[in-house]
C-alpha positions in Angstrom: 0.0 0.0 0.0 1.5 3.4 -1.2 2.3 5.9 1.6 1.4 9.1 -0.5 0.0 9.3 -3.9 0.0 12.8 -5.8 -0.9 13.8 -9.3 1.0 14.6 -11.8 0.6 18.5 -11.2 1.1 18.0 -7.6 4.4 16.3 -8.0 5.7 18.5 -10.6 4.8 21.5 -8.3 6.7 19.7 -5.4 9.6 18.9 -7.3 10.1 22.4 -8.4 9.9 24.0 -4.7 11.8 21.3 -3.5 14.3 22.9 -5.3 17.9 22.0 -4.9 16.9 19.1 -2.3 15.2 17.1 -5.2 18.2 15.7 -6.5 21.1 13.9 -4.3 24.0 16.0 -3.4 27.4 16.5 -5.6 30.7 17.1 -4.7 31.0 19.9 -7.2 27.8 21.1 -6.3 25.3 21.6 -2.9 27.4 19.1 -1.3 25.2 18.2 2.0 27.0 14.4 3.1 30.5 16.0 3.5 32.3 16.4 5.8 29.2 16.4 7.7 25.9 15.5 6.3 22.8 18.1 6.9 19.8 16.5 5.8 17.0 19.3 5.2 14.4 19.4 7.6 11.0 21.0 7.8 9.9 21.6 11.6 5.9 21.4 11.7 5.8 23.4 15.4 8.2 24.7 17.5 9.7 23.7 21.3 9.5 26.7 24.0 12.5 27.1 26.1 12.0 25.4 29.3 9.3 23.1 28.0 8.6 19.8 29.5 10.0 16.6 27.0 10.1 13.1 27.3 12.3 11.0 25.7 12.8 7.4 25.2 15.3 5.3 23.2 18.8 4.0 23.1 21.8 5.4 24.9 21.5 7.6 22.3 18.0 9.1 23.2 19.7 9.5 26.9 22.9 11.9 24.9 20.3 14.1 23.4 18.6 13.9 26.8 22.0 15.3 28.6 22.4 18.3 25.8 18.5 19.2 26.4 18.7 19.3 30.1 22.1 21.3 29.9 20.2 24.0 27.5 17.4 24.7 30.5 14.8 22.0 28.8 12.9 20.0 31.7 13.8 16.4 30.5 10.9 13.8 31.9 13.7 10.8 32.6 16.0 13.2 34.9 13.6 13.3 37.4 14.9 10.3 38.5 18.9 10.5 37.4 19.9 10.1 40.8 17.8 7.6 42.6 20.0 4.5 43.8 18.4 2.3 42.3 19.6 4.1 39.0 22.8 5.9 39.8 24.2 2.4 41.4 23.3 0.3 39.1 26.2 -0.9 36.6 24.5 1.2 33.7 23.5 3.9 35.4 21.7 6.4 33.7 22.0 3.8 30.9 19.5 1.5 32.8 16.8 3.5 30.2 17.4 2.5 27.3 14.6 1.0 25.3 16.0 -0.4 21.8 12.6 -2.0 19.7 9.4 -0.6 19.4 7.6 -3.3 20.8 9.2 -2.6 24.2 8.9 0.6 23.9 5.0 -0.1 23.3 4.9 -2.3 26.6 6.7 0.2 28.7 4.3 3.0 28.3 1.2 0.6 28.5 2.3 -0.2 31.8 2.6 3.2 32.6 -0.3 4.7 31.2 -3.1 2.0 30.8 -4.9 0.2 33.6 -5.8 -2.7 31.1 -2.5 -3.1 30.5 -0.4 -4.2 34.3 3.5 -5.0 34.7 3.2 -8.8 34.7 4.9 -9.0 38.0 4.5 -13.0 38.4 6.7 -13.7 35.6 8.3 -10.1 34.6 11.5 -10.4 36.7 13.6 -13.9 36.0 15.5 -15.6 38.5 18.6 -16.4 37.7 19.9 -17.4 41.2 18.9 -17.6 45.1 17.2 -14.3 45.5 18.8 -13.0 42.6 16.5 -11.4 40.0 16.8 -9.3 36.6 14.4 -7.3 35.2 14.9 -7.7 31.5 12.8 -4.8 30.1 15.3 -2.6 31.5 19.2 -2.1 29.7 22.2 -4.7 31.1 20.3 -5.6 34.4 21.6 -6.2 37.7 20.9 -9.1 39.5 19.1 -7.5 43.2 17.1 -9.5 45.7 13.3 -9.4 44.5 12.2 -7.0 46.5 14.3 -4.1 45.3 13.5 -5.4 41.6 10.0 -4.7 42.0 11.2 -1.5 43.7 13.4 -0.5 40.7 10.5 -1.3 38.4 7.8 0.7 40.4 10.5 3.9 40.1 10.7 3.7 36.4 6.9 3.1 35.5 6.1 5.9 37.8 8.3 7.9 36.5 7.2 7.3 32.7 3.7 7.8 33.9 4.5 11.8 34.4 4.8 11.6 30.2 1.4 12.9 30.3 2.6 16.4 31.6 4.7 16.6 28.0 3.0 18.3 25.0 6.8 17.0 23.0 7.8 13.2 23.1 10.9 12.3 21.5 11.1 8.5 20.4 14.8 7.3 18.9 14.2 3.6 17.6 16.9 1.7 18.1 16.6 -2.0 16.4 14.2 -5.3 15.5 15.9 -8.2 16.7 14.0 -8.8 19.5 13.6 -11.8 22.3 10.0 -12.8 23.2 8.8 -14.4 26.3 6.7 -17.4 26.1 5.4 -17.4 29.2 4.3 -13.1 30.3 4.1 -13.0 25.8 5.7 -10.2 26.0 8.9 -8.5 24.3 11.8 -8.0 26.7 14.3 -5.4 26.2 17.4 -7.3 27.2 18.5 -10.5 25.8 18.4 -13.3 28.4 21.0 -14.5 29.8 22.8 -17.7 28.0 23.2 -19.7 31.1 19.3 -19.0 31.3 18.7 -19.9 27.8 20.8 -23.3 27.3 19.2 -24.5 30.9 15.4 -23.5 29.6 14.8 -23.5 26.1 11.6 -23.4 26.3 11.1 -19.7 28.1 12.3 -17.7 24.9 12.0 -17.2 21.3 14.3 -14.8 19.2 12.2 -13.0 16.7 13.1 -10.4 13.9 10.1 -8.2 13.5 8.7 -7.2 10.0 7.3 -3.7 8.6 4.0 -4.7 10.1 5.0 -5.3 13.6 6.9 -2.4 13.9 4.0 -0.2 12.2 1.6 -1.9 14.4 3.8 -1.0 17.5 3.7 2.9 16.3 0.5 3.2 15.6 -0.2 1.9 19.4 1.9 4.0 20.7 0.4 7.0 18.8 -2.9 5.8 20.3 -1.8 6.1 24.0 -0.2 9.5 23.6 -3.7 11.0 22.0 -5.5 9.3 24.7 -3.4 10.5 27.5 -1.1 13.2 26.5 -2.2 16.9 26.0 -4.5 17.0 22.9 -1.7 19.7 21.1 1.2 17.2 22.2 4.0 16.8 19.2 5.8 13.7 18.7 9.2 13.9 17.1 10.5 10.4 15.7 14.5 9.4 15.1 15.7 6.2 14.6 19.4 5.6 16.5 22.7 5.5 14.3 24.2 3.1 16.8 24.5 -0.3 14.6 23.5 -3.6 16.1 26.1 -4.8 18.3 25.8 -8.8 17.8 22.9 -10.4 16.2 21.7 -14.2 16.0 21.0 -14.1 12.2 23.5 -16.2 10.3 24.3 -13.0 8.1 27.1 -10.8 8.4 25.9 -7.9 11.0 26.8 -5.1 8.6 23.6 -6.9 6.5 21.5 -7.4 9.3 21.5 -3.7 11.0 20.5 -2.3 7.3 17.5 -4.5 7.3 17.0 -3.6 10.7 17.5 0.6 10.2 15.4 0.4 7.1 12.6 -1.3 8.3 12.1 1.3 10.9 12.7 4.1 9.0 10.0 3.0 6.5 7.6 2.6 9.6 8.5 5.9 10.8 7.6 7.6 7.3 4.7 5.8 7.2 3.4 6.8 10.7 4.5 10.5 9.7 2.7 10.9 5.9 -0.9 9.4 8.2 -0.3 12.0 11.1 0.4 15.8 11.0 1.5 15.7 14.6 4.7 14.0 14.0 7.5 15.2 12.5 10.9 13.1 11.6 14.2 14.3 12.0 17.0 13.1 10.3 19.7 12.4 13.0 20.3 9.2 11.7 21.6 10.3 8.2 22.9 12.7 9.2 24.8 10.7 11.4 25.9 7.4 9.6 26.4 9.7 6.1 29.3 11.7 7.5 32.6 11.6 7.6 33.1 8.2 9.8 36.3 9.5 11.7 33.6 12.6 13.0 31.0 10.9 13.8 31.7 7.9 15.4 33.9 7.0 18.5 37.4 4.8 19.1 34.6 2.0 19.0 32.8 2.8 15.4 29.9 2.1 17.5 28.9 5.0 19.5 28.3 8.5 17.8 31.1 11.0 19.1 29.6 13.4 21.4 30.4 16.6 19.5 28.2 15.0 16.6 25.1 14.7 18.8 25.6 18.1 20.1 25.9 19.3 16.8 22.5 17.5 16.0 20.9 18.0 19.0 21.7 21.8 18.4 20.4 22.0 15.3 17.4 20.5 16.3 16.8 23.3 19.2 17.5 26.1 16.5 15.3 24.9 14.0 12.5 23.8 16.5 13.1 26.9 18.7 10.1 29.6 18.4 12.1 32.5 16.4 13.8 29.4 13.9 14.6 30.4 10.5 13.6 28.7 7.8 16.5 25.8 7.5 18.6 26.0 4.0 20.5 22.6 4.4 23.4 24.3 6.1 23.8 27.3 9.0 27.0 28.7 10.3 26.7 26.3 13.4 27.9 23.4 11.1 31.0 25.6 10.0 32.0 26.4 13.6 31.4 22.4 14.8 33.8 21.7 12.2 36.8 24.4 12.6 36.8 24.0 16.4 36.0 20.2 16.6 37.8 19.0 13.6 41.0 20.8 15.2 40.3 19.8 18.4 40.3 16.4 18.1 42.3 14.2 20.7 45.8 12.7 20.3 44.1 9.5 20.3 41.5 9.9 17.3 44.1 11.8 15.3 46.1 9.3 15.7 43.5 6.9 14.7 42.7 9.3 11.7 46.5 9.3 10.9 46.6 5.7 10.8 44.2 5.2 8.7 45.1 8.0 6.2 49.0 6.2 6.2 47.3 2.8 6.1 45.1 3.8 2.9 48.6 5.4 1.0 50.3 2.6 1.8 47.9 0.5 -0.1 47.7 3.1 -2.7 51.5 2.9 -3.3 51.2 -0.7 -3.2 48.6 -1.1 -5.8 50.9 1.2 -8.2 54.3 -0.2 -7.4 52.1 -3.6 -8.3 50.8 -1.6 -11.7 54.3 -0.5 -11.9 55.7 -4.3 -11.7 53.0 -5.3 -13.8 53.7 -2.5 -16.8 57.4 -3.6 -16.6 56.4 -7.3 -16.6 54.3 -6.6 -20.0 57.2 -4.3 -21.4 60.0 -6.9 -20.8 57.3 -9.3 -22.5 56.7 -7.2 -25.2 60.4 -6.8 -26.2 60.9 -10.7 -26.0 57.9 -10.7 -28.7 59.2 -7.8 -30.6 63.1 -10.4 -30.8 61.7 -13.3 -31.5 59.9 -11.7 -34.1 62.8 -10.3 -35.0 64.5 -13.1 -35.1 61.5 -15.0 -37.0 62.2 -12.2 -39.9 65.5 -12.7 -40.1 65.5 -16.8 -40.3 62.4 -16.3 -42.8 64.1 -13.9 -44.9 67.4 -16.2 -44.7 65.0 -19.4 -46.0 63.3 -17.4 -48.7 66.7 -16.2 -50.0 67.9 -20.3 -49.4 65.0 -21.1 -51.5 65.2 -18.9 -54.1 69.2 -19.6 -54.6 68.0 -23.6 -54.9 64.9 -22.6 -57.4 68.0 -20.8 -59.6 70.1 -23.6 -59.2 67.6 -26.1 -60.2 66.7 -24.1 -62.8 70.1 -23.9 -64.6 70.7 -27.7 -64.4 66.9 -28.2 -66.2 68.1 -25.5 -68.8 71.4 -24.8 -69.1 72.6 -21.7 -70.1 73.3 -21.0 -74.1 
């Protein structure tokens, strides 16, 4: 099923004021990928300083979360930053993250709908004597039961305050999901492999399709109109931060494109049907640029300045007196003089690695062309000798032959 149909005068009027953003970007021309790419975007409202935002994703959701609270934004999740059950736990702040739609879905049912409970009988596993994880949180720490139920009451309460947010901010993170066959729900985590190998039976490893994850959207839409202001805005990104490990027997480089793209397509779906949401393009933006900018010592994790630099653009162009965005703003050219210069020893070092590593093949490949072309010209002279040589003993046969044809000649008819 199409996702927007136009007529023929409707697209030709779009692709003329779409103007230089119709066609992909040259390097002789509007170059927007490099060094940093700056996708256009179109903001449908605008974000009043100080305004209350949720936000819920991958560790990368909680970066833009830091760079919001630091610019005077009250940010729903660090309300609860510092509780111990958060700050001690081995991923801290981290503790968060929601990666698939699906649990993303089940988090704010349990937070928001009274049909829908926490299943507490079977929610937490035990994977020791009084030693119990709560997989629909990020890397889990095994604590006795009673502070996992704790831990768990903290977080739903505190994603039940969503409802004070006219802006959520959803980053999707991935599709390779584990589903429990005994709550039949979606956990966040992966369980354990002890856990797995000693009960088979418990979970089921699923990669979710366009429908599931447009299902899981369109849910989620539901519950914000039902309980969220009815002017609330909902701002979609999907994470840049690959898969880490997948169980597909595929290389993961394959597997995290079918994963990115199936929930971008859901996203533009969910976006063409609803003129309350609005998608911004952190994630090309991201993943287009210059690799050795955007991404850490790890090639994992985005580098900091990057999400600043996104998450700063995002602010101007959502702020109340934003201009009208032209692809690229001054901001961009300062990121890049003071960042590029001020990169550490470390990552230049990295950078000037790779730049030596890349000549050296260079050189390689033409000192190879190099051996090759004198290979072919050595080659070529032994063809050009021996035929050479070919002449000469032809020419020496024919004149052999010709003195023999005389010969014979004069002893048929001797000479009068």
């Amino acid at each position: 099923m199409t996702i927007l149909k136009m007529t023929s005068t409707e697209a030709l009027e779009t692709a003329r004021e779409n103007g230089v953003f119709r066609k992909y970007p040259t390097r002789d021309g509007d170059n927007r990928c490099e060094p940093i790419a700056c996708p256009r975007v179109s903001p449908s409202f605008s974000i009043s300083k100080g305004e209350k935002i949720a936000t819920m994703g991958s560790c990368f959701a909680r970066s833009i979360e830091r760079i919001l609270n630091s610019h005077g934004f009250d940010v729903l999740n660090y309300g609860i930053e510092d509780h111990p059950f958060i700050k001690n736990s081995t991923s801290g702040f981290e503790t968060l993250n929601k990666y698939a739609p699906v649990a993303m879905l089940d988090e704010l049912r349990w937070a928001l709908d009274p049909d829908h409970a926490f299943p507490d009988s079977g929610g937490f596993l035990e994977i020791g004597p009084d030693k119990w994880i709560d997989l629909h949180t990020a890397n889990p720490d095994a604590r006795p039961l009673a502070e996992i139920r704790q831990q768990r009451e903290v977080i739903t309460s505190n994603y039940r305050k969503i409802i004070d947010c006219r802006v959520v901010i959803l980053t999707l993170g991935l599709i390779e999901v584990w589903w429990d066959n005994e709550t039949h729900t979606y956990v966040n985590w992966a369980p354990p492999i002890p856990y797995l190998k000693n009960n088979p039976d418990r979970f089921s490893f699923h990669v979710l399709d366009f429908d599931e994850v447009n299902s899981s959207l369109n849910h989620i839409y539901d519950l914000l109109c039902r309980f969220l202001p009815r002017d609330f805005r909902l701002i979609l990104t999907v994470s840049p931060i690959p898969l880490q490990a997948t169980y597909r027997d595929m290389d993961i480089i394959t597997a995290n494109a079918y994963s990115k793209s199936v929930l971008r397509a859901s996203i533009d779906k969910l976006v063409q049907t609803h003129e309350n949401i609005d998608y911004y393009p952190s994630y090309e933006s991201i993943t287009l640029s210059e690799r050795h900018l955007a991404f850490g010592d790890d090639n994992v994790h985005p580098t900091m300045e990057i999400i600043q630099l996104n998450t700063q653009r995002m602010m101007q162009l959502y702020g109340e007196n934003a201009a009208l965005d032209s692809g690229k703003f001054d901001l961009l050219k300062q990121w890049i003089e003071g960042n590029f210069k001020g990169l550490s020893k470390n990552r230049l070092d990295i950078i000037i690695g790779e730049v030596e590593k890349e000549l050296s093949k260079a050189v390689f490949k033409l000192e190879k062309k190099e051996t090759e072309i004198a290979s072919l010209k050595t080659a070529l002279e032994s063809q050009q000798t021996e035929m050479l040589n070919l002449k000469i003993n032809h020419n020496a046969q024919l004149e052999l032959q010709t003195n023999t044809i005389s010969e014979l000649k004069n002893m048929i008819i001797p000479e009068t």
